[in-house]
DRENDO-1510 file (C-alpha; in Angstrom, 1 decimal, always signed):
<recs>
REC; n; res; u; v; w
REC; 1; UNK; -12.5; +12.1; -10.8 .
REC; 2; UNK; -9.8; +13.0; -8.8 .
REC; 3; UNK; -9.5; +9.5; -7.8 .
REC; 4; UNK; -9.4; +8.3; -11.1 .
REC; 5; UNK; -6.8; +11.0; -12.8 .
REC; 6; UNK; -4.2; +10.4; -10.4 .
REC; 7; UNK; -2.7; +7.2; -12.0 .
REC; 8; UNK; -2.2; +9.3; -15.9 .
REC; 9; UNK; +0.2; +11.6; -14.2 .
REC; 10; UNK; +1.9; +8.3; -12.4 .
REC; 11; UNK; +2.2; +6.7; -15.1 .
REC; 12; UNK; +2.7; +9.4; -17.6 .
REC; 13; UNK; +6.4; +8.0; -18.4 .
REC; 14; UNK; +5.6; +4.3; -18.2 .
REC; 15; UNK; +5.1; +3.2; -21.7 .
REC; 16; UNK; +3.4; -0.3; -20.2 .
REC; 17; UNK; +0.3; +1.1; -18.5 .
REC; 18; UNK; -3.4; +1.2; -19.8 .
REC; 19; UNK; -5.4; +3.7; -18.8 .
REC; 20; UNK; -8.6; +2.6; -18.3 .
REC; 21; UNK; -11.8; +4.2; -19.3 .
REC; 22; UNK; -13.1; +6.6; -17.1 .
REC; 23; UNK; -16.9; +5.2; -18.2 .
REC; 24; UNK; -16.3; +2.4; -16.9 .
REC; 25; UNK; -14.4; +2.9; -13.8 .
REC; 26; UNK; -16.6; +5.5; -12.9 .
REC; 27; UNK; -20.0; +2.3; -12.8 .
REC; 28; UNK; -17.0; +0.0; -10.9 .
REC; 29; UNK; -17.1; +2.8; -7.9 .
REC; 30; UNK; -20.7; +3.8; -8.0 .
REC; 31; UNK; -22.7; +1.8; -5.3 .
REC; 32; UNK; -25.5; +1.7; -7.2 .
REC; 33; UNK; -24.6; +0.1; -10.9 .
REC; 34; UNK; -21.7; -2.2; -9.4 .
REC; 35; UNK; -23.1; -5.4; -7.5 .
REC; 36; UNK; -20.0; -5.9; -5.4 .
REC; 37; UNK; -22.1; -2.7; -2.9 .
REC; 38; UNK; -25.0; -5.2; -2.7 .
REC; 39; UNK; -23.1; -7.1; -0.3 .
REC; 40; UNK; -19.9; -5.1; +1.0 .
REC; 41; UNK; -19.1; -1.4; +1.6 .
REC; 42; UNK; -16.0; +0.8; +1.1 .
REC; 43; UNK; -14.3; +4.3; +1.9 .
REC; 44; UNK; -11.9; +5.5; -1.0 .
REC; 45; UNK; -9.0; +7.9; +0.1 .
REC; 46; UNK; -7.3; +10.5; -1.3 .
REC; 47; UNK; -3.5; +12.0; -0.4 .
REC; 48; UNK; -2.9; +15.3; -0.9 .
REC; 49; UNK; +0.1; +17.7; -0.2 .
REC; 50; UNK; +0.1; +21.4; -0.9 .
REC; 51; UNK; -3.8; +20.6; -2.6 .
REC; 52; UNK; -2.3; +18.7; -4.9 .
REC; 53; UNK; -3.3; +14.6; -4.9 .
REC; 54; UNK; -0.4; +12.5; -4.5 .
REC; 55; UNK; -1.8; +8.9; -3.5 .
REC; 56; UNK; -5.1; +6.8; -3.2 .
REC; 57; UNK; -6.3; +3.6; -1.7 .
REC; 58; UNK; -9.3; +1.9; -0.7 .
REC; 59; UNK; -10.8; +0.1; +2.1 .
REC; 60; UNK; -14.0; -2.4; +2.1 .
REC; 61; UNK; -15.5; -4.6; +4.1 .
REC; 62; UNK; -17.3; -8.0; +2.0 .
REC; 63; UNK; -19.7; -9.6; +3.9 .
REC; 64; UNK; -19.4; -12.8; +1.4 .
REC; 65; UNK; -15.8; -12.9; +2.5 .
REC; 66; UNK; -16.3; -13.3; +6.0 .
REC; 67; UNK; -19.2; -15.4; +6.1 .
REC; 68; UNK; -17.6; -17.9; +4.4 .
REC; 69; UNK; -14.3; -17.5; +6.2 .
REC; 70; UNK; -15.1; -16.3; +9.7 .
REC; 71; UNK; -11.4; -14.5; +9.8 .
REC; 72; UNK; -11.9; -11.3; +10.5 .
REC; 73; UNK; -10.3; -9.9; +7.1 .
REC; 74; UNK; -11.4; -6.5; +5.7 .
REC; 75; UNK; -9.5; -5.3; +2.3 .
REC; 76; UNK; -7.7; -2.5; +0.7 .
REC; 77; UNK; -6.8; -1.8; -3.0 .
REC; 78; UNK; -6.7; +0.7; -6.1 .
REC; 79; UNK; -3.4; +1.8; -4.5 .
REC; 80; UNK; -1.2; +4.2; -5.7 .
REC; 81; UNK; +1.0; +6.6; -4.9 .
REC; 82; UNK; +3.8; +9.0; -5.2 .
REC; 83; UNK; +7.7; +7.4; -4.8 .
REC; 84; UNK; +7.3; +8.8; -0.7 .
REC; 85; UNK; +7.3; +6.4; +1.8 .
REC; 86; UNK; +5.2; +9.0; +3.9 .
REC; 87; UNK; +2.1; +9.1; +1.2 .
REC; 88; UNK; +2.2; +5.2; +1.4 .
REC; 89; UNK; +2.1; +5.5; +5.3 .
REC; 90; UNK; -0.9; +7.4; +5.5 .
REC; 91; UNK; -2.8; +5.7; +3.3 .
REC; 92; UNK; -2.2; +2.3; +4.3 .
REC; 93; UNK; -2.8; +3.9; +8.0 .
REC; 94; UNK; -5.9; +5.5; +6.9 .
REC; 95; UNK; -7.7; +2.4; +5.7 .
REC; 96; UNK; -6.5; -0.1; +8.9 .
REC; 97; UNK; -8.1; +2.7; +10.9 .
REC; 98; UNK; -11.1; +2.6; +8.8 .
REC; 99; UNK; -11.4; -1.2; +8.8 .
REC; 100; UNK; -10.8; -1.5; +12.4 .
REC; 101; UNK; -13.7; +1.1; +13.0 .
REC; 102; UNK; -15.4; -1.8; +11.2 .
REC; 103; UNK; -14.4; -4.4; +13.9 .
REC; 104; UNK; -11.9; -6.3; +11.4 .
REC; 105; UNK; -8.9; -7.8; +12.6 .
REC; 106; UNK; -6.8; -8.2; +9.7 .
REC; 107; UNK; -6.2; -6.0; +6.5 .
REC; 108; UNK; -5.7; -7.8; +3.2 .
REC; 109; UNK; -4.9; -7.0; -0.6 .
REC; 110; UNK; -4.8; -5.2; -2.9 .
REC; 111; UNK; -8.1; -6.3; -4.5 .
REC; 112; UNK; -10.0; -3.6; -6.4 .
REC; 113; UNK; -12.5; -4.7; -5.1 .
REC; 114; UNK; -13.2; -8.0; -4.6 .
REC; 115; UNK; -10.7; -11.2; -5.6 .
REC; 116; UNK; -12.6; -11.7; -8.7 .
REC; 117; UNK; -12.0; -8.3; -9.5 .
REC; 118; UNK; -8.2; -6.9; -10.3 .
REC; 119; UNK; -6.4; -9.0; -7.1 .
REC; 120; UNK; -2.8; -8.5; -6.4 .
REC; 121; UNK; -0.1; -6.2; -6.2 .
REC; 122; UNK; +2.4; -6.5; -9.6 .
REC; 123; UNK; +6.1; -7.2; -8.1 .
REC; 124; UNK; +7.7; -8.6; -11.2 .
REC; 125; UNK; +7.1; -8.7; -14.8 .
REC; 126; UNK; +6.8; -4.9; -15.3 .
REC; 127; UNK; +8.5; -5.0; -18.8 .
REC; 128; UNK; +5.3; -5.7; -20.9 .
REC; 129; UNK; +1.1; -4.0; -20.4 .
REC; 130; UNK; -1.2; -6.0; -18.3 .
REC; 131; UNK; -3.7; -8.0; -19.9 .
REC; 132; UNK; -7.4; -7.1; -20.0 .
REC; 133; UNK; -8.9; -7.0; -16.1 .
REC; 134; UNK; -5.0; -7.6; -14.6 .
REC; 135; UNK; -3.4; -4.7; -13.0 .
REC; 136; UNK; -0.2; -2.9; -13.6 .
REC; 137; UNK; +1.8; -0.9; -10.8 .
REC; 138; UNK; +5.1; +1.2; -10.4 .
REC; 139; UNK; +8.1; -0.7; -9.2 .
REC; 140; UNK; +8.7; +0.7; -5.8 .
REC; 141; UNK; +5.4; -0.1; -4.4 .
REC; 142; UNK; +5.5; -3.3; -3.0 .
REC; 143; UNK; +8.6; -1.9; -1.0 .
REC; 144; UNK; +6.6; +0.8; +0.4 .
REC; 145; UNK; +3.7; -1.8; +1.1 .
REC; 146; UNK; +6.6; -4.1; +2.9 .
REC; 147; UNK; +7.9; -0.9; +4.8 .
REC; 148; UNK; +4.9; -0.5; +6.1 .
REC; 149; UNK; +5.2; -4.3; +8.3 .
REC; 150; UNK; +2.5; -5.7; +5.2 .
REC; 151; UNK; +3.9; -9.6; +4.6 .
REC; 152; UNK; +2.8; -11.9; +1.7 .
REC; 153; UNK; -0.1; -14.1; +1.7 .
REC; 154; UNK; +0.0; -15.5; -1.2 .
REC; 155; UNK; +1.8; -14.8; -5.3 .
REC; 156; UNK; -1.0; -15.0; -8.5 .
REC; 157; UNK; +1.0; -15.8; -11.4 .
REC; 158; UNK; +0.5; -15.1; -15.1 .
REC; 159; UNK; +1.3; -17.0; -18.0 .
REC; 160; UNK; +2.1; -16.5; -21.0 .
REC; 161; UNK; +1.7; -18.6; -23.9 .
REC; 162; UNK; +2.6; -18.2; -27.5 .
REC; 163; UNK; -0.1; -19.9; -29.9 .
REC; 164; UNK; +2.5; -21.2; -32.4 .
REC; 165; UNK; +4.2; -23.5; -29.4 .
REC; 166; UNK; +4.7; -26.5; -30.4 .
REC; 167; UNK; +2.2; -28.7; -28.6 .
REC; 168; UNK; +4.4; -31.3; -26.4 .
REC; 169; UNK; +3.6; -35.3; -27.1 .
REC; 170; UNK; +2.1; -35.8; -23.6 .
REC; 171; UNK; -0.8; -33.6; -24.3 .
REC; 172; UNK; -1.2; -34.9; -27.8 .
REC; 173; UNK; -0.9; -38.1; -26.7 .
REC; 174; UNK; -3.8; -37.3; -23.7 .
REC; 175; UNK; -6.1; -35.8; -26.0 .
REC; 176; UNK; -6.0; -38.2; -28.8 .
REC; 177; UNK; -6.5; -40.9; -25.9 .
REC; 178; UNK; -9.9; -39.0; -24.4 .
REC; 179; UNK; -11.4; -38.3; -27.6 .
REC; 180; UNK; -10.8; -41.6; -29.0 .
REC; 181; UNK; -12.5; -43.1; -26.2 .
REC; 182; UNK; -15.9; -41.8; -27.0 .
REC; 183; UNK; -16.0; -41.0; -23.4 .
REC; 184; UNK; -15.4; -36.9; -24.2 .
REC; 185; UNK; -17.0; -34.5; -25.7 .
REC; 186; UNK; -15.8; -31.0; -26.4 .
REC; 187; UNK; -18.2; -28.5; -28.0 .
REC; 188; UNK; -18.8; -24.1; -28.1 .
REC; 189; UNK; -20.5; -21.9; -25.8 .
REC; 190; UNK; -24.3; -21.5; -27.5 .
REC; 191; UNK; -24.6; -18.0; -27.4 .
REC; 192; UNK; -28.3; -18.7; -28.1 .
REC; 193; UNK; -28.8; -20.1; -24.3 .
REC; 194; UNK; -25.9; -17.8; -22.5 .
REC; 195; UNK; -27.9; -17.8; -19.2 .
REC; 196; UNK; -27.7; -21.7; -19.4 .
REC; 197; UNK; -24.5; -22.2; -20.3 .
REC; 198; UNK; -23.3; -19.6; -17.9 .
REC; 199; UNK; -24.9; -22.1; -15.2 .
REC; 200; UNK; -23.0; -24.8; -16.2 .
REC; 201; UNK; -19.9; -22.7; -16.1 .
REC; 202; UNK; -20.1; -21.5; -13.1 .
REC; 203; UNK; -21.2; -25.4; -12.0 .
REC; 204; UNK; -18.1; -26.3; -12.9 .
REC; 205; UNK; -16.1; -23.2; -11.5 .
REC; 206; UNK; -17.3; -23.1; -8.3 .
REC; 207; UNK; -16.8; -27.1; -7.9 .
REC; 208; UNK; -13.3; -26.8; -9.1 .
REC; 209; UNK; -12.2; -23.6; -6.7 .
REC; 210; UNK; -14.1; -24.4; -4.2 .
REC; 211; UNK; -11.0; -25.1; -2.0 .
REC; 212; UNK; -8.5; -22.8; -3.1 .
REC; 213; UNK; -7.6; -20.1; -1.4 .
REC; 214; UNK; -9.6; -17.1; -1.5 .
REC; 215; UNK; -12.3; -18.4; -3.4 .
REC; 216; UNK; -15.7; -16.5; -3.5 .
REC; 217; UNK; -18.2; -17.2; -6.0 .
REC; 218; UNK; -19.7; -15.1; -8.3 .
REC; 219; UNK; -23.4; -13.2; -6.8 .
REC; 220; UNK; -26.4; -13.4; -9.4 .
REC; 221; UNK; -26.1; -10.0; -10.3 .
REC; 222; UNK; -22.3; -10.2; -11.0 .
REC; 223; UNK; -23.4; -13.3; -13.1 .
REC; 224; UNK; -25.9; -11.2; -15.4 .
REC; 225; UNK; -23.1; -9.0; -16.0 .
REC; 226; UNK; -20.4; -11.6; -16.8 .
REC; 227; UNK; -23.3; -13.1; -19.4 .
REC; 228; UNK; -24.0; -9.8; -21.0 .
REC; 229; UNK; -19.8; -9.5; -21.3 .
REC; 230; UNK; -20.1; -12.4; -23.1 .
REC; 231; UNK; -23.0; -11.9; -25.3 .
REC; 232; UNK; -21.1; -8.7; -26.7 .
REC; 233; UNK; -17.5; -9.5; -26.6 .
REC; 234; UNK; -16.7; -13.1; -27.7 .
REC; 235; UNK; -17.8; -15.8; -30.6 .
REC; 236; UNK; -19.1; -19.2; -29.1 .
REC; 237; UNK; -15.3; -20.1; -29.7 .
REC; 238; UNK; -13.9; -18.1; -27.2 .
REC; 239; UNK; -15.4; -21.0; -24.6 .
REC; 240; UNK; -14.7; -24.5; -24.6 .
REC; 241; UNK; -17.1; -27.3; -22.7 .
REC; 242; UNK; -15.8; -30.5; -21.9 .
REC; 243; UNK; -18.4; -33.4; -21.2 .
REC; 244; UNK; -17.8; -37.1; -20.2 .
REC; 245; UNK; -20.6; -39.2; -21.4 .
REC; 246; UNK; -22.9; -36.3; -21.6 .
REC; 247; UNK; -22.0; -34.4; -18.3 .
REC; 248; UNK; -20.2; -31.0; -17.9 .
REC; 249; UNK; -16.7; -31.8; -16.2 .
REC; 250; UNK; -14.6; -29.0; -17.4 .
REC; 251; UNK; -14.7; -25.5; -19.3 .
REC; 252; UNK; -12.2; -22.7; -20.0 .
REC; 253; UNK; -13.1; -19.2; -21.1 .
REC; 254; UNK; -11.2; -16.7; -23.3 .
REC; 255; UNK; -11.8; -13.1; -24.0 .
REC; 256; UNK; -10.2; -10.4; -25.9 .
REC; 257; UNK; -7.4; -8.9; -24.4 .
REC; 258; UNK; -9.8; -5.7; -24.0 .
REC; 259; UNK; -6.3; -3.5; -23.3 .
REC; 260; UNK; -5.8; -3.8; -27.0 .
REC; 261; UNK; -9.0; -2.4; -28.3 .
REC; 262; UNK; -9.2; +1.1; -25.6 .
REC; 263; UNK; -5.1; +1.6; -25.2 .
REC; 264; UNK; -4.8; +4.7; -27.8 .
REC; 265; UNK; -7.7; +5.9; -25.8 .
REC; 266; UNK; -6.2; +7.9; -23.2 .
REC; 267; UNK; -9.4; +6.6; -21.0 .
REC; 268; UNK; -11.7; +8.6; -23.2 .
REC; 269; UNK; -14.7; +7.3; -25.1 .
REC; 270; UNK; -15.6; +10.9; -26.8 .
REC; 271; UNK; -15.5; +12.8; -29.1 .
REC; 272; UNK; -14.2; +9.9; -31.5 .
REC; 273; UNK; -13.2; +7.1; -29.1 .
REC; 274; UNK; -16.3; +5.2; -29.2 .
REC; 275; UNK; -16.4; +4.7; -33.0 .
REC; 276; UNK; -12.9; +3.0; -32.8 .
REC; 277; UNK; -13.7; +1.0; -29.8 .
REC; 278; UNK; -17.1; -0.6; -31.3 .
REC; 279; UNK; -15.8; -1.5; -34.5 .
REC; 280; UNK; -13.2; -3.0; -32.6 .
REC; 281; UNK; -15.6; -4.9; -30.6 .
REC; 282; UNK; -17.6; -6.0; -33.5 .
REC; 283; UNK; -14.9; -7.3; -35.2 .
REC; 284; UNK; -13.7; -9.2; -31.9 .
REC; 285; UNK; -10.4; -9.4; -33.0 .
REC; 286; UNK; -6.9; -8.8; -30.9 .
REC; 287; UNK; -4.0; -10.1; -30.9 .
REC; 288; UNK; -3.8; -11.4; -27.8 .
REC; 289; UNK; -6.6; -13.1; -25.5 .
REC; 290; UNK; -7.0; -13.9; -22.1 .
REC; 291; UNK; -7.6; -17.5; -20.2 .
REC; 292; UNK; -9.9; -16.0; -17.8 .
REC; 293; UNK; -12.1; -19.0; -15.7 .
REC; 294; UNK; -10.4; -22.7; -16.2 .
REC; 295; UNK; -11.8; -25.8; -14.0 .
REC; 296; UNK; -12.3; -29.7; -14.3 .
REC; 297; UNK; -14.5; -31.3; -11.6 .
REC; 298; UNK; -12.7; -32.3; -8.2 .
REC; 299; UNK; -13.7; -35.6; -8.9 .
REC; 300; UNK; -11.4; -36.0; -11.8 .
REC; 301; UNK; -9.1; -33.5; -10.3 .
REC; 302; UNK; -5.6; -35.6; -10.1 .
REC; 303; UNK; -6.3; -38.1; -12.3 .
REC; 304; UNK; -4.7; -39.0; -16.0 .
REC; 305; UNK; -8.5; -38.3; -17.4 .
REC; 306; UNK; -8.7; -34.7; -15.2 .
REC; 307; UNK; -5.7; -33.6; -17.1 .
REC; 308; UNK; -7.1; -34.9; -20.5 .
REC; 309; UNK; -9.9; -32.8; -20.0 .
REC; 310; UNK; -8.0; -30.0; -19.4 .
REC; 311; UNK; -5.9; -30.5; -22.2 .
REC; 312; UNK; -9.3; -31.0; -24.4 .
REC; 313; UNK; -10.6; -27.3; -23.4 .
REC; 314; UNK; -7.0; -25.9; -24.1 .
REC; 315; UNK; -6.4; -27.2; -27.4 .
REC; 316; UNK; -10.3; -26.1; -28.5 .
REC; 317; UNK; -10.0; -23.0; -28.1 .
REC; 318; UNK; -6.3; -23.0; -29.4 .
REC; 319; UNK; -7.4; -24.2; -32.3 .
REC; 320; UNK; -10.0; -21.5; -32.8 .
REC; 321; UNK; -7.5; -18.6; -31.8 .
REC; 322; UNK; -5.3; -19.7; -34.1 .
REC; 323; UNK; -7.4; -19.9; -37.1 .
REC; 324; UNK; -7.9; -15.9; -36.1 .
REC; 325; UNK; -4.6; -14.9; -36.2 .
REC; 326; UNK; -4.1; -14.8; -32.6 .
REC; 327; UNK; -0.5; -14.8; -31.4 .
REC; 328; UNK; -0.9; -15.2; -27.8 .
REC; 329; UNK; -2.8; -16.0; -24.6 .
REC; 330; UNK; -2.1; -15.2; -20.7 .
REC; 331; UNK; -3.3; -17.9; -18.3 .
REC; 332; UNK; -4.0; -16.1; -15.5 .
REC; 333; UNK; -4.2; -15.8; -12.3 .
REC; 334; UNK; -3.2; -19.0; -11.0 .
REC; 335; UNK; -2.1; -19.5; -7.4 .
REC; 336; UNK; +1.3; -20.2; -6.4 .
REC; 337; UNK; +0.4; -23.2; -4.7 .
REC; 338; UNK; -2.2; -24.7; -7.2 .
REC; 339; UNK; +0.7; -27.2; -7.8 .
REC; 340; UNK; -1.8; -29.5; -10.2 .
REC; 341; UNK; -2.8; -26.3; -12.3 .
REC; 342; UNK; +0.4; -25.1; -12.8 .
REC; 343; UNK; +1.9; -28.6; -13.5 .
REC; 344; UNK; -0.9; -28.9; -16.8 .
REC; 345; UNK; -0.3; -24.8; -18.0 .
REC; 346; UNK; +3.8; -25.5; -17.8 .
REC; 347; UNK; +3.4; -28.8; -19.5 .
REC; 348; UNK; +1.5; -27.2; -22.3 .
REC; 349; UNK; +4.3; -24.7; -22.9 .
REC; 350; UNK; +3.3; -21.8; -20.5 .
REC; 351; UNK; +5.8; -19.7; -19.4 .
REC; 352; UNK; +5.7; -17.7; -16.0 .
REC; 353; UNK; +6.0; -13.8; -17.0 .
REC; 354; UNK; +4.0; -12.2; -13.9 .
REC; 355; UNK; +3.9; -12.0; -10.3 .
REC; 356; UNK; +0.8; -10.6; -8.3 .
REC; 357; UNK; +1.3; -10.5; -4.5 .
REC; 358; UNK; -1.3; -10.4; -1.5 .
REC; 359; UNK; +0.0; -9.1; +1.6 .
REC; 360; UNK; -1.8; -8.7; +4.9 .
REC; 361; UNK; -1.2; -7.1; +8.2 .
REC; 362; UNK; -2.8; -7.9; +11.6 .
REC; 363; UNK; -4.4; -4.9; +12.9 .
REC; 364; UNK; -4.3; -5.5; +16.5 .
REC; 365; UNK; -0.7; -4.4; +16.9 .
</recs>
């Protein structure tokens, strides 16, 4: 608990941050309800001066990571701290020493904790609240994190979009071109066959990322909770599946910007709290949402029809948002150098309001 109060005194005077629930942080750092333990294992820290707690950080080791990558990489994250460069010192100190105990050769983050959980550190675009599963931080961190001989790795950007933007010829021009070809099919998630259609999502996903930096798919486990998510949070709307000539090719998924719904919560669910948030998830409505999973198919990655099909799963569930009242939607993360990605979001009228950064350290120095 003492881990999880410290950020409400941080933040106290920052009128940007969400606190989270402390329900549901509490089953993310219990070993046995989150699946990220089934493969990885961690050591949470806690700085303290004069008894009182003054910083925390992480430290884990994911086996998925390095089996696929072979580099030697353990990870840190749910950092935070006092404005002291000292605090920051021990606790980045404290986990390298853990993860070298561990035999890793590198330290890597923040991810809290895994890159498909909260990943990166925020160094710009501290003005406005994070969006639902995005993380917010104080402005002096990543100078502390710097300090400390920490270099980037690589920036996650957010975008944001306004849903009144005027959509820009090309596109309209693309997706009046696909559609009239026959060749494309666009349709809802089925809520009725979730399991399925999460398959063919993740088909899709883990084909497009594949190659990207960082990537690590999604366990079984973490997929049974992503469908359940889904089951109780969104409309078949909120998802858009493109086909060509009857076969998946690419998909985007939306989900309430969950921020909105628990912010007046103070992170607490009782006495009253869980009455406002369930009519608020019953009546799935926000006024903002969040791009969460986007992918077309390598094969049609780079070509005039891959962008076409991108454009196709934008503009469905667009439309749909829309029709809601939805004003806006972040697109996020997307990597810095995901040039073809970022090339399709900026076309559609996507503006670049967020910077998450990576940094990493060698620890054999």
């Amino acid at each position: 608990m003492a881990f999880l109060r410290l950020p409400f005194e941080l933040y106290k005077n920052d009128p940007c941050w969400v606190a989270p629930l402390f329900f549901e942080r509490l089953q993310h750092l219990d070993a046995n309800k989150n699946p990220y333990f089934q493969r990885a294992e961690a050591q949470l820290f806690l700085a303290e001066r004069q008894g009182k707690v003054v910083g925390r950080i992480s430290a884990q080791v994911d086996s998925l990571h390095t089996s696929r990558y072979h580099d030697g990489a353990g990870h840190f994250g749910f950092l935070e701290g006092i404005n002291d460069s000292a605090v920051f010192a021990s606790l980045l100190n404290a986990s390298a020493h853990w993860l070298k105990s561990k035999g890793m050769d590198w330290m890597r983050g923040p991810f809290s904790f895994s890159i498909n959980d909260e990943a990166g550190l925020l160094v710009d675009g501290f003005e406005t609240p994070p969006s639902t599963m995005m993380g917010h931080a104080l402005p002096y961190y990543a100078a502390h994190v710097e300090s400390n001989g920490y270099q980037k790795v690589r920036d996650l950007y957010a975008y944001d979009y306004p849903l009144n933007t005027c959509i820009p010829s090309l596109i309209e021009r693309a997706y009046k071109r696909a559609m009239k070809s026959g060749d494309v099919q666009v349709r809802p998630l089925n809520k009725q066959r979730v399991d399925e259609e999460l398959d063919i999502i993740m088909s899709i996903f883990n084909d497009a990322w594949c190659g990207n930096w960082g990537f690590i798919p999604l366990t079984e486990a973490e997929l049974r909770i992503f469908a359940s998510q889904l089951r109780l949070l969104v409309t078949g709307e909120f998802v858009a599946i493109a086909s060509v000539n009857g076969v998946p090719a690419a998909m985007c998924v939306t989900l309430p910007n969950l921020n909105e719904w628990y912010r007046d919560l103070k992170g607490k669910l009782f006495p009253t709290g869980w009455i406002k948030l369930m009519a608020r998830v019953l009546s799935k409505k926000s006024q903002s949402v969040r791009l969460v999973l986007m992918g077309v198919r390598k094969e049609y990655q780079g070509t005039t029809q891959g962008a076409a099909l991108a454009f196709a799963v934008i503009m469905a569930v667009r439309k749909y948002h829309l029709s809601r009242g939805v004003k806006r939607v972040e697109m996020s993360w997307v990597l810095e150098d995901n040039l073809g990605m970022r090339k399709i979001i900026e076309t559609a009228g996507a503006t670049h309001y967020k910077t998450y950064r990576v940094y990493e350290k060698s620890l054999q120095i």
